[in-house]
C-alpha positions as CSV (number, residue, x, y, z in Angstrom):
1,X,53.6,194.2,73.9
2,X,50.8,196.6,73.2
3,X,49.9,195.7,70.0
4,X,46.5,195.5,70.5
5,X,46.0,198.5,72.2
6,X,47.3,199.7,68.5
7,X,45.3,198.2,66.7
8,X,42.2,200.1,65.6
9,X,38.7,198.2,66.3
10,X,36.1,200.0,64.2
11,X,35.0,196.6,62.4
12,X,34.5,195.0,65.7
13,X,33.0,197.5,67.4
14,X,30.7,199.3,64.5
15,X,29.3,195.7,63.6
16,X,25.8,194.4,63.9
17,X,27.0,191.2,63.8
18,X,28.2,189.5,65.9
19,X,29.9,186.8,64.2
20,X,31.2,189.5,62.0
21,X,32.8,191.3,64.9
22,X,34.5,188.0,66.3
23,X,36.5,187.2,62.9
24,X,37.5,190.6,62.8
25,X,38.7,190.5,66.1
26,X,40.2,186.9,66.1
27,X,42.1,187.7,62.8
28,X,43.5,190.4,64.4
29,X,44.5,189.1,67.8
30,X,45.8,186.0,65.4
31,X,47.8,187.8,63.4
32,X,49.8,189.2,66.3
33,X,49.7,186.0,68.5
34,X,51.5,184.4,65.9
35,X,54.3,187.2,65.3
36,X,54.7,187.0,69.0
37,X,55.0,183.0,69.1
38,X,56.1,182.1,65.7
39,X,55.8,177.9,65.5
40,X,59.6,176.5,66.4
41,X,60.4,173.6,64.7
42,X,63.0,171.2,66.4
43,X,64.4,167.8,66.7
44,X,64.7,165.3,69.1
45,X,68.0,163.4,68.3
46,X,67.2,159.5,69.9
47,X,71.2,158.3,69.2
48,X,72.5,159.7,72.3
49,X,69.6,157.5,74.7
50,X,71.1,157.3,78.3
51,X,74.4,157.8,78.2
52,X,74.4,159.1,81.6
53,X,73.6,155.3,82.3
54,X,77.2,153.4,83.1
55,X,78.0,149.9,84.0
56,X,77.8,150.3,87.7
57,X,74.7,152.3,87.4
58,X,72.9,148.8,85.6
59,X,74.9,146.1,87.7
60,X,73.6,148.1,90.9
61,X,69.8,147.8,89.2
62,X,70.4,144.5,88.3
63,X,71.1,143.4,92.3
64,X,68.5,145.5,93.6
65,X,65.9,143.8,91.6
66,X,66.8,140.4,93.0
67,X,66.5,142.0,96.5
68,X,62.8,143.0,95.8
């Protein structure tokens, strides 16, 4: 939770440059983001599609789309 109050900033902070500084920092705070967050892979399976949907359910849209 606190890792980058951790972390020790010398190359950011002792830096003249500025650009310099930002890498420094933005590998850091990278580095941990990811370890936080780490990429999830998953699947979306399409086979089971509406299943909730039963006859009734599609007769009943069927006559309400004549009504309209």
């Amino acid at each position: 939770m606190y890792f980058l109050r951790e972390e020790p900033q010398d190359e950011v902070f002792l830096s003249n440059d500025v650009n310099i500084s930002f890498k420094a920092f933005m590998n850091t705070f990278l580095y941990y983001f990811n370890t936080a967050f780490p990429i999830k892979t998953s699947h979306v399976n399409n086979n089971n599609k509406n299943k909730w949907l039963t006859i009734g359910l599609l007769v009943s849209k069927k006559q309400n789309a004549i009504f309209k």
